[in-house]
GUMAR-226203 format. One line per field, with one value per atom (N, C-alpha, C, CB): residue number from 1; residue in one letter; x, y, z. Coordinates in steps of 0.02 Angstrom, whole numbers. Glycine has a CB too. Example, Ala and Ser with C-alpha at 12.3 -4.5 7.8 and 13.67 -1.06 7.14 Angstrom:
2
seq: c(1, 1, 1, 1, 2, 2, 2, 2)
type: c(A, A, A, A, S, S, S, S)
xx: c(660, 615, 660, 565, 642, 684, 645, 704)
yy: c(-284, -225, -165, -224, -112, -53, 2, -30)
zz: c(390, 390, 390, 452, 354, 357, 394, 286)
% end
This chain:
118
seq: c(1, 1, 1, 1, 2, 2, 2, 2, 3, 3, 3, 3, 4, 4, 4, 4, 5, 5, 5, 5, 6, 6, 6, 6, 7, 7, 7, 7, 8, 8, 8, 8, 9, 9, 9, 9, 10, 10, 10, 10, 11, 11, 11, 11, 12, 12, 12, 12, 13, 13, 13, 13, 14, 14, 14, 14, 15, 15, 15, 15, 16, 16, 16, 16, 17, 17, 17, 17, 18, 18, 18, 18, 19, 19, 19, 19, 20, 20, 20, 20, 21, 21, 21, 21, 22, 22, 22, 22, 23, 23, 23, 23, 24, 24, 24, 24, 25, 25, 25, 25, 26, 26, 26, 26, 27, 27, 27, 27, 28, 28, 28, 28, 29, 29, 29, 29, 30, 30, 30, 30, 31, 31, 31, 31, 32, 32, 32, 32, 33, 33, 33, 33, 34, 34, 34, 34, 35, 35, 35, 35, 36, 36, 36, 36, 37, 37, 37, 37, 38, 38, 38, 38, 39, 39, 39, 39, 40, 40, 40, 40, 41, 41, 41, 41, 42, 42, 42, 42, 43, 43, 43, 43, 44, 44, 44, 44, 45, 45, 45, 45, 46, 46, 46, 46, 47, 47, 47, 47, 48, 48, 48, 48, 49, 49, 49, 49, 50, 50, 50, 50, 51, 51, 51, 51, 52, 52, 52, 52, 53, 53, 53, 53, 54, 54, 54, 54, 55, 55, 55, 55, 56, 56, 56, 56, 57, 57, 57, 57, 58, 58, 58, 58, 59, 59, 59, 59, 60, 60, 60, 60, 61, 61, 61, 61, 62, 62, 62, 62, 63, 63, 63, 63, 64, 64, 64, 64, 65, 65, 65, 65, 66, 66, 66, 66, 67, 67, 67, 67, 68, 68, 68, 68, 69, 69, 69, 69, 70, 70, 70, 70, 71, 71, 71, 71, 72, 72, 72, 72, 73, 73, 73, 73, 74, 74, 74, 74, 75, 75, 75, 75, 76, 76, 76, 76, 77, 77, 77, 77, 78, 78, 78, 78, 79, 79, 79, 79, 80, 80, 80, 80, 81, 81, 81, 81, 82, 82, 82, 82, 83, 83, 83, 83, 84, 84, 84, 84, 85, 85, 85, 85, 86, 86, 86, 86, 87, 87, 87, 87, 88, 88, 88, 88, 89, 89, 89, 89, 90, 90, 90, 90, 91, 91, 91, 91, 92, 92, 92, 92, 93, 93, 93, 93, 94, 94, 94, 94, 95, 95, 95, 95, 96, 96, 96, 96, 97, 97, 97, 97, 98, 98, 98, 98, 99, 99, 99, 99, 100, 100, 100, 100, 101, 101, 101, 101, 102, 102, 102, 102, 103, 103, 103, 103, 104, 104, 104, 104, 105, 105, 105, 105, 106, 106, 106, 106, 107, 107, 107, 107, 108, 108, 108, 108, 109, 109, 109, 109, 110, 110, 110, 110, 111, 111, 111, 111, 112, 112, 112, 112, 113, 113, 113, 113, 114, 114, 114, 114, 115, 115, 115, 115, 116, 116, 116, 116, 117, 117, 117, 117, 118, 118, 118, 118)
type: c(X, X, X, X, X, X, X, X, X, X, X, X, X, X, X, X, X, X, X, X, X, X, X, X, X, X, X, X, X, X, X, X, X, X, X, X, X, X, X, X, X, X, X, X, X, X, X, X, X, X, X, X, X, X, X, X, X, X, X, X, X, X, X, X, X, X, X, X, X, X, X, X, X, X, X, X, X, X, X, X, X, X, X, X, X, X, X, X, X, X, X, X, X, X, X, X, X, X, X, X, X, X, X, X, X, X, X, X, X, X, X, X, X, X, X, X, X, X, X, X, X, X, X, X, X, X, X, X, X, X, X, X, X, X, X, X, X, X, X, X, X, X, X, X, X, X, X, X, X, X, X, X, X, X, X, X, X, X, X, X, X, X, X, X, X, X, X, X, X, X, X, X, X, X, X, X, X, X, X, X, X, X, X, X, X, X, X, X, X, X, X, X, X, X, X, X, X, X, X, X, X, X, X, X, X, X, X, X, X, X, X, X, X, X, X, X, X, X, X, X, X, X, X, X, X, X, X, X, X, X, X, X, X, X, X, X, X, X, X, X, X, X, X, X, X, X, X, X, X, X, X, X, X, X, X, X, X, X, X, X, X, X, X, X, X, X, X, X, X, X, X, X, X, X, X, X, X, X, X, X, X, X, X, X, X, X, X, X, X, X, X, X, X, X, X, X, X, X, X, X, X, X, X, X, X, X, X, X, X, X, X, X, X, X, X, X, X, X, X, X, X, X, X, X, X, X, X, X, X, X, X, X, X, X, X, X, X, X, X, X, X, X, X, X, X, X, X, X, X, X, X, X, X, X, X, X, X, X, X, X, X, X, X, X, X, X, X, X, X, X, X, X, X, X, X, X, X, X, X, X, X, X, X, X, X, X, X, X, X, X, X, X, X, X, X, X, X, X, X, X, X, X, X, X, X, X, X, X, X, X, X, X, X, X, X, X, X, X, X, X, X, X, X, X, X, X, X, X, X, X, X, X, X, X, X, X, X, X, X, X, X, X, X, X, X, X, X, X, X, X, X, X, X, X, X, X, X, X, X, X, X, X, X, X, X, X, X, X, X, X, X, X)
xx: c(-151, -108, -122, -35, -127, -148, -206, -151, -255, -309, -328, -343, -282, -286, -253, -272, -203, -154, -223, -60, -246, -303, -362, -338, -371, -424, -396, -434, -338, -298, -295, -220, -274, -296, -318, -293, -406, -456, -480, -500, -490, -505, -463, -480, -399, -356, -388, -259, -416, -413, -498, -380, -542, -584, -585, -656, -528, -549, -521, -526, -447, -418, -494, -337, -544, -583, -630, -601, -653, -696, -674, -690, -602, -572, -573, -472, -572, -550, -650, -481, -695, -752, -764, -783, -736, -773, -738, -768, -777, -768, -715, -823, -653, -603, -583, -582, -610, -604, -650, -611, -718, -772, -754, -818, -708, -698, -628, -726, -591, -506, -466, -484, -501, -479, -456, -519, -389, -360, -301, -334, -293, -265, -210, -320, -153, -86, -51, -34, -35, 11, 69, -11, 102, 164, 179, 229, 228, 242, 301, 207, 342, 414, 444, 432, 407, 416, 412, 342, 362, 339, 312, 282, 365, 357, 306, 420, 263, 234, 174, 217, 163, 89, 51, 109, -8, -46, -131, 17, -173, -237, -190, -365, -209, -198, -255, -130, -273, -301, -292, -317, -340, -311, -292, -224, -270, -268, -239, -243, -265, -230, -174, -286, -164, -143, -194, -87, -260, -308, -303, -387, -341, -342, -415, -277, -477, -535, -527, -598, -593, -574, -574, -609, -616, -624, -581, -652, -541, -482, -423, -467, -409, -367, -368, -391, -465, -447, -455, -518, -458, -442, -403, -407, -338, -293, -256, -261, -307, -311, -298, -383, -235, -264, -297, -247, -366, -423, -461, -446, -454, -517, -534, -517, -491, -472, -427, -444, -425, -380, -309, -414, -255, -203, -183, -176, -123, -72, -51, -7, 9, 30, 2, 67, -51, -107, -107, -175, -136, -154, -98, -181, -40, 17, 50, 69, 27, 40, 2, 50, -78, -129, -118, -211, -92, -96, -26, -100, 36, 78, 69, 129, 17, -16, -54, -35, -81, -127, -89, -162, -25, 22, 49, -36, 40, 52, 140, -13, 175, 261, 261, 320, 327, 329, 260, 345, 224, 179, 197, 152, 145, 148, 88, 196, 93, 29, 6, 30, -34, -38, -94, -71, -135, -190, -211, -248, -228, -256, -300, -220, -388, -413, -458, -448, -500, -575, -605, -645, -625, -646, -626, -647, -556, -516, -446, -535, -405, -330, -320, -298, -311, -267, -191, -250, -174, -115, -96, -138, -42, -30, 24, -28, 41, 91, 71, 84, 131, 152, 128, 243, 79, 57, 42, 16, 112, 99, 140, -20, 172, 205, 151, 231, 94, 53, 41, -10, 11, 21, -48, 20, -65, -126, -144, -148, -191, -243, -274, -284, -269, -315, -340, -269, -409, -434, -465, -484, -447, -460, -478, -418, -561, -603, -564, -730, -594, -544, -601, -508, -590, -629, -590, -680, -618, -582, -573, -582, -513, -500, -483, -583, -496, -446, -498, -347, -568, -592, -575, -637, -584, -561, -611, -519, -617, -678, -661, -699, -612, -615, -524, -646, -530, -461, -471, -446)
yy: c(3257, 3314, 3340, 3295, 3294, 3306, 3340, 3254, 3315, 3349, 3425, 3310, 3427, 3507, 3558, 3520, 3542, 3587, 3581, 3546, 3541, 3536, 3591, 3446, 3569, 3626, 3708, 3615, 3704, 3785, 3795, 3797, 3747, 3797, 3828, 3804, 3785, 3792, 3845, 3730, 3853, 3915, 3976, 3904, 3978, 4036, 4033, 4016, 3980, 4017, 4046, 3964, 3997, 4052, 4122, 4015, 4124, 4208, 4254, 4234, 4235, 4276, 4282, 4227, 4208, 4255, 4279, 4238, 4289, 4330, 4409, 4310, 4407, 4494, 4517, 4502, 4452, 4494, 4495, 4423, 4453, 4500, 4550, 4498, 4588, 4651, 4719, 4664, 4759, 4805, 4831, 4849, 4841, 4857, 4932, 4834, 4988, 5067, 5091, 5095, 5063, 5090, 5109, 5043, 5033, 5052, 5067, 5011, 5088, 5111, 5047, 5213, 4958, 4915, 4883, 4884, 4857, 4821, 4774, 4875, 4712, 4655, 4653, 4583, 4663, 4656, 4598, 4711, 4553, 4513, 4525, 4459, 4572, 4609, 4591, 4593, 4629, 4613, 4629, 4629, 4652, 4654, 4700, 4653, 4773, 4832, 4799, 4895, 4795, 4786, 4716, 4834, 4701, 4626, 4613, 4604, 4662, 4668, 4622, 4739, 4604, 4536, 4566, 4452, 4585, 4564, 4622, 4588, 4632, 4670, 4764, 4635, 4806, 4861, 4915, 4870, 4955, 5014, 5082, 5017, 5112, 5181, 5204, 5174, 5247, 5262, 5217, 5319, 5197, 5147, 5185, 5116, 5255, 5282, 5310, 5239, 5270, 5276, 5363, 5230, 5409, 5467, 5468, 5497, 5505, 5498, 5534, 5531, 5485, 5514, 5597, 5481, 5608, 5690, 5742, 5699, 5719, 5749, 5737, 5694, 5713, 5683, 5756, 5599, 5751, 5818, 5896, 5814, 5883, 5956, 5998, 5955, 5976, 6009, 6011, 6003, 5975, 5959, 6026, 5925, 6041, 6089, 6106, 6110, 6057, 6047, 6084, 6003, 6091, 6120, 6204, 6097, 6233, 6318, 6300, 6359, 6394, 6434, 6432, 6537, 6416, 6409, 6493, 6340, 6508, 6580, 6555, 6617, 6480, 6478, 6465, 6450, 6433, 6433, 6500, 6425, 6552, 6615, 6632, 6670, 6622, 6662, 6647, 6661, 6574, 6540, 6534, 6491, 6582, 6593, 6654, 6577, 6718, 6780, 6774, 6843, 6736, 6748, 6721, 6722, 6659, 6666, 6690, 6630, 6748, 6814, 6856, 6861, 6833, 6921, 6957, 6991, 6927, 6998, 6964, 7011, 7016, 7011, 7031, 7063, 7030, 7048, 7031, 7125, 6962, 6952, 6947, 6895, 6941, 6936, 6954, 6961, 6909, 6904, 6953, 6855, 6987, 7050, 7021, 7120, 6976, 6972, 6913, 7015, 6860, 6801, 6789, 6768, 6763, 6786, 6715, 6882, 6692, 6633, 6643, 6642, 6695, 6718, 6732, 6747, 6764, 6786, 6786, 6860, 6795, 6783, 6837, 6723, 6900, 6971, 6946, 7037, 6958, 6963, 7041, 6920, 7050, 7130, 7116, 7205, 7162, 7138, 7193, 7043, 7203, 7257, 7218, 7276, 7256, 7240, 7279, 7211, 7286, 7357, 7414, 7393, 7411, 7464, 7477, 7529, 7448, 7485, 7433, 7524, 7471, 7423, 7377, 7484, 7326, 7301, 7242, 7298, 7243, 7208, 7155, 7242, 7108, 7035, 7006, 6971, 6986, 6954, 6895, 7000, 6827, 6778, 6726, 6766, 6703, 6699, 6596, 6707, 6609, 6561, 6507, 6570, 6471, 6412, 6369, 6435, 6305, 6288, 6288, 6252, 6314, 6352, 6432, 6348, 6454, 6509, 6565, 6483, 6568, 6615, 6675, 6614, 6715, 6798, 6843, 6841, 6878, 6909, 6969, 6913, 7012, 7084, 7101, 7136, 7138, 7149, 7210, 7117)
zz: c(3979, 3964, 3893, 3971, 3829, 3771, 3773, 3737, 3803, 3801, 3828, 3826, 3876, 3892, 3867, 3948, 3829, 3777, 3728, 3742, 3702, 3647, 3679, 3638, 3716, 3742, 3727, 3834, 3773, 3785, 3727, 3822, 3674, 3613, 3570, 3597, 3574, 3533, 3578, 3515, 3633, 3673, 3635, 3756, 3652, 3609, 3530, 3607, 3496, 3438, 3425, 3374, 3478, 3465, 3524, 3460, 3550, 3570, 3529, 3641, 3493, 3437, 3379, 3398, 3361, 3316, 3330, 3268, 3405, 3443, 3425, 3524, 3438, 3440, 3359, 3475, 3314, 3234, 3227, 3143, 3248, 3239, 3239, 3259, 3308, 3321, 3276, 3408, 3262, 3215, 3247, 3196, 3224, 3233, 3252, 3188, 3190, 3178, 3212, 3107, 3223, 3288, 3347, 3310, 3365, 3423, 3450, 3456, 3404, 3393, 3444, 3433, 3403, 3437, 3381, 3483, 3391, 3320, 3323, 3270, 3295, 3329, 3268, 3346, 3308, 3259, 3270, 3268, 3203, 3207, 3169, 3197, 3186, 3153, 3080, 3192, 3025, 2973, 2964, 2935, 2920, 2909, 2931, 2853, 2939, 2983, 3076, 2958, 3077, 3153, 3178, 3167, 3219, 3252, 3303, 3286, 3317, 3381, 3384, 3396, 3405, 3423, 3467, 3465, 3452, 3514, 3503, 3602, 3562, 3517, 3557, 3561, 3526, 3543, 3511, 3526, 3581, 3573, 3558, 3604, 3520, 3527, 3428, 3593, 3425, 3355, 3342, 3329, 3260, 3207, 3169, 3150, 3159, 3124, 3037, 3130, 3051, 3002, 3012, 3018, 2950, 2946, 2906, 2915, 2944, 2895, 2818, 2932, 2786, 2733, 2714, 2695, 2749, 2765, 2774, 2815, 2818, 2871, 2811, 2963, 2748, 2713, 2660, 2687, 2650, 2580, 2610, 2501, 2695, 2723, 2684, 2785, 2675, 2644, 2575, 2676, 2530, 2458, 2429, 2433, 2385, 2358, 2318, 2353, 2289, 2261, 2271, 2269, 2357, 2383, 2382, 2454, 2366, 2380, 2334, 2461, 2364, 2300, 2349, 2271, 2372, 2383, 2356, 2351, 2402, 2365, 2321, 2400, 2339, 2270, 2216, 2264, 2199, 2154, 2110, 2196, 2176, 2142, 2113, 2184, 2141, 2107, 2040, 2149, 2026, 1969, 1916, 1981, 1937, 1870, 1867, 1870, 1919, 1892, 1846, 1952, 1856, 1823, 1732, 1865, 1736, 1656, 1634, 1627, 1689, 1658, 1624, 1710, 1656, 1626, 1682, 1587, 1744, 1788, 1797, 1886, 1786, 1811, 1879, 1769, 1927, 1997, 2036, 2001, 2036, 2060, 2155, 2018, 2189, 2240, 2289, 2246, 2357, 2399, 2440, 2438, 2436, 2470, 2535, 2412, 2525, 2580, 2580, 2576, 2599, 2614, 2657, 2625, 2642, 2710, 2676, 2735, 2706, 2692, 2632, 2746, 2590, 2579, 2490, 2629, 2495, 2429, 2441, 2403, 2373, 2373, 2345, 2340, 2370, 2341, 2312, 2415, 2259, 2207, 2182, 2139, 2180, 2141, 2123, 2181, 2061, 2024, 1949, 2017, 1919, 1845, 1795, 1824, 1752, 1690, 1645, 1692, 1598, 1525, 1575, 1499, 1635, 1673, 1720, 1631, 1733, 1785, 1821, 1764, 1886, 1964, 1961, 2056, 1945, 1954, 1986, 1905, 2046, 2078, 2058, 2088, 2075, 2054, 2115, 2014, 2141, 2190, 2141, 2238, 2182, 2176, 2240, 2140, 2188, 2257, 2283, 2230, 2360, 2383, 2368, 2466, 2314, 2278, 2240, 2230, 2228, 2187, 2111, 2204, 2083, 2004, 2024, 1945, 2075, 2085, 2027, 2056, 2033, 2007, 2012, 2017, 1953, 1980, 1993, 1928, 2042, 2060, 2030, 2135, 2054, 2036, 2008, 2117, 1957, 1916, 1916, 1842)
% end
């Protein structure tokens, strides 16, 4: 009887380290032994909840010129009553009063919010 509980369980522990071999994120296969959040045991497939690193600075606003960006360098240009007139891939239209007159700022959609045309 000893001996087969001994067996049953050197079997279980080398198939648990059969499963923590295999690359885990390759193959969206990943073996949880729960922690203080989540009690759950066991191997499960399918998203980890990982996010590539890629997919993370999609929406950096590092990457481009953001409106509110633009709206927060034309307003230390000087322009008062600022606001977004156009947003496209490409450039960030701003208009807005400066000295009493109506003026135009395009800022190209990069990052630092270059100004193309004033």
């Amino acid at each position: 009887m000893f001996n087969t509980i001994k067996t049953a369980a050197l079997s279980a522990l080398v198939g648990l380290g059969t499963l923590a071999a295999i690359p885990a994120h390759a193959d969206s296969l990943y073996l949880g032994f729960g922690n203080n959040n989540d009690t759950r045991f066991g191997v499960y497939a399918g998203d980890d909840g990982y996010r590539h690193r890629r997919d993370e600075r999609r929406g950096d606003w590092r990457r481009g010129c953001s409106p509110d960006r633009a709206l927060d360098k034309a307003d230390r240009m000087g322009l008062r009553r600022a606001r977004i007139v156009d947003v496209n891939g490409r450039a960030v239209k701003v208009v807005g009063r400066q000295d009493g007159d109506r003026v135009v700022i395009v800022f190209a959609n990069e990052r630092g919010c270059p100004v193309i045309y004033r």
